[in-house]
C-alpha positions in Angstrom: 15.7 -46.2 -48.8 17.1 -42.7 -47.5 17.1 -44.1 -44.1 19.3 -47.1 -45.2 21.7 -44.9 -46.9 22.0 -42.1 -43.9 22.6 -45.3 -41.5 25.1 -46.9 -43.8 26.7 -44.1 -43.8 27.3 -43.8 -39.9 28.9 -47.5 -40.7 31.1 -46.1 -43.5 32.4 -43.8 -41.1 32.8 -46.0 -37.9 34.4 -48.5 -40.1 37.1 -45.6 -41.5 37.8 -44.8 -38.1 38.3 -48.5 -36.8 40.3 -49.2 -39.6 42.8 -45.7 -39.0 43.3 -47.1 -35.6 44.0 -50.7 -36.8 46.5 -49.6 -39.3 48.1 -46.9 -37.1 48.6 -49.7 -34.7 50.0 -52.3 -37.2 52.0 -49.7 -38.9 53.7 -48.8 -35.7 54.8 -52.1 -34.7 56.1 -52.6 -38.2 58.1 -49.6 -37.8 59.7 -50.9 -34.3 60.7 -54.1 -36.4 64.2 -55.0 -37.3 63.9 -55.8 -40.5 64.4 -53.3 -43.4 61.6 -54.4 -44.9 58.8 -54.4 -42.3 60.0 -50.8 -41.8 59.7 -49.6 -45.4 56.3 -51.5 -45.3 55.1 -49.9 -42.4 55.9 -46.4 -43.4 54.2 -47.2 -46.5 51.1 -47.8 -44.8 51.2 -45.0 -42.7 52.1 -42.0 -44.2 50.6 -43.4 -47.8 47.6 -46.0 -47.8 45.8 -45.1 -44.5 44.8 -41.3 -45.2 43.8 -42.3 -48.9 41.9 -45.4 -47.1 40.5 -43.8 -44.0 40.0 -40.3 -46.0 37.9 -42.3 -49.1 35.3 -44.2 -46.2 34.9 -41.3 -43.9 34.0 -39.0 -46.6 32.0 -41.5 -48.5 29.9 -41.6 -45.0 29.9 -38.4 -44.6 28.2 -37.4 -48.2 25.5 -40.4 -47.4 24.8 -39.0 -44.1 24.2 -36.0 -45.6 22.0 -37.0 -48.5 24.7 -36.7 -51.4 23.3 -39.7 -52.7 19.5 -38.7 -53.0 17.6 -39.2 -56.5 17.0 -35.3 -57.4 
């Protein structure tokens, strides 16, 4: 079960890192709009949601990578 956990945690990670990118990219293309809205939106996203999103996986990984989540 450890094993499970320590790889799901290389997942948890890859998949904070994939979605950073995705968002950065979205977010930035939102931001080159011409609508007021898409730019507020993308701003949003950017300097709001993605840290808190990307942050939350990557150290969720990190702590079942390292074992946070044992039975003691």
């Amino acid at each position: 079960m450890n094993a499970i956990k320590k790889a799901l945690g290389i997942v948890w990670i890859l998949l904070g890192l994939y979605i950073g990118y995705d968002r950065l990219a979205d977010s930035l293309s939102k931001i080159a709009s011409d609508k007021p809205d898409d730019r507020i939106f993308g701003w949003v996203v950017l300097l709001v949601l993605t840290p808190i999103v990307v942050g939350g996986l990557v150290l969720f990984g990190w702590y079942s990578l390292r074992g946070e989540y044992g039975e003691e």
